[in-house]
C-alpha positions as CSV (number, residue, x, y, z in Angstrom):
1,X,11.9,2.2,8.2
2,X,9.0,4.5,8.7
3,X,8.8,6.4,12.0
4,X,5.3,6.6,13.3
5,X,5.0,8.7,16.6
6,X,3.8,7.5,19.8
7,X,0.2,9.0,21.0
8,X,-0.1,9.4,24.4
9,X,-3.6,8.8,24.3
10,X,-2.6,5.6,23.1
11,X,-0.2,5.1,25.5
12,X,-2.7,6.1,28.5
13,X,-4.6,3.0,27.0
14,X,-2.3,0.6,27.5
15,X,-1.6,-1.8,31.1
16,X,1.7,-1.9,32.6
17,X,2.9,-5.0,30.9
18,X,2.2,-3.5,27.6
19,X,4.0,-0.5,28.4
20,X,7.6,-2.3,29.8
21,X,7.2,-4.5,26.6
22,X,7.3,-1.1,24.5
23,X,9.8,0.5,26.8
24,X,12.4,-2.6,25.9
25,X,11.4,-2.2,22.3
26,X,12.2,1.5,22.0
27,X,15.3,1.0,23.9
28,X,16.5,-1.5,21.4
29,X,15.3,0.5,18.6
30,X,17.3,3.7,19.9
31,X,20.5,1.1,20.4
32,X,20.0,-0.2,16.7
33,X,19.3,3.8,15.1
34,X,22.9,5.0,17.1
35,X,24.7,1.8,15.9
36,X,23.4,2.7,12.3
37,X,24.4,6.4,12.4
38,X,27.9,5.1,13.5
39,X,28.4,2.9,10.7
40,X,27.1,5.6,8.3
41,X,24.0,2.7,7.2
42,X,21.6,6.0,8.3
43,X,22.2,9.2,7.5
44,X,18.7,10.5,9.3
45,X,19.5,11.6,12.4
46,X,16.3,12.9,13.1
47,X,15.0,9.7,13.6
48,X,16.9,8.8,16.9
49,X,15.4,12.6,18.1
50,X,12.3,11.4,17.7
51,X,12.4,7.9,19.3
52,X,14.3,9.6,22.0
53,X,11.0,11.6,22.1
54,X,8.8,8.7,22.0
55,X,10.7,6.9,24.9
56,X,10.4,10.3,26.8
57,X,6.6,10.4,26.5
58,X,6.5,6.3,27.5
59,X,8.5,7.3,30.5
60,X,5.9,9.7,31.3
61,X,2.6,7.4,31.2
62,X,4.8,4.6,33.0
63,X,5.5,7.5,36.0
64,X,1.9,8.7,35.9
65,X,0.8,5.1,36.2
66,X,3.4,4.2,39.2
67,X,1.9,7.8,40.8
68,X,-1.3,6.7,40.6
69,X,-1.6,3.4,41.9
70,X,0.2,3.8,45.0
């Protein structure tokens, strides 16, 4: 499973519901990576780094957003 990095310029694209539907699938891509690593399946660690990374700039846009429409 190739990791491809989230753009932020994307992300700025995107509406809300778009956003919270990527947020749930990061979070359950994170879950699945740490239950891998734990049953030695995965031995890349990197990759939870860089979703961790990924959820951190989706966080962002999602507070920007919230910031800016109220």
């Amino acid at each position: 499973m190739a990791h491809e990095k989230l753009v932020t310029k994307k992300l700025r694209e995107m509406d809300m519901e778009e956003l919270e539907l990527r947020q749930a699938e990061l979070e359950k891509e994170m879950f699945d990576t740490r239950q891998r690593l734990v049953t030695k399946e995965q031995d890349n660690t990197a990759q939870l780094r860089l979703q961790r990374r990924d959820y951190a700039r989706l966080l962002t846009v999602v507070n920007e957003k919230k910031r800016a429409s109220s």
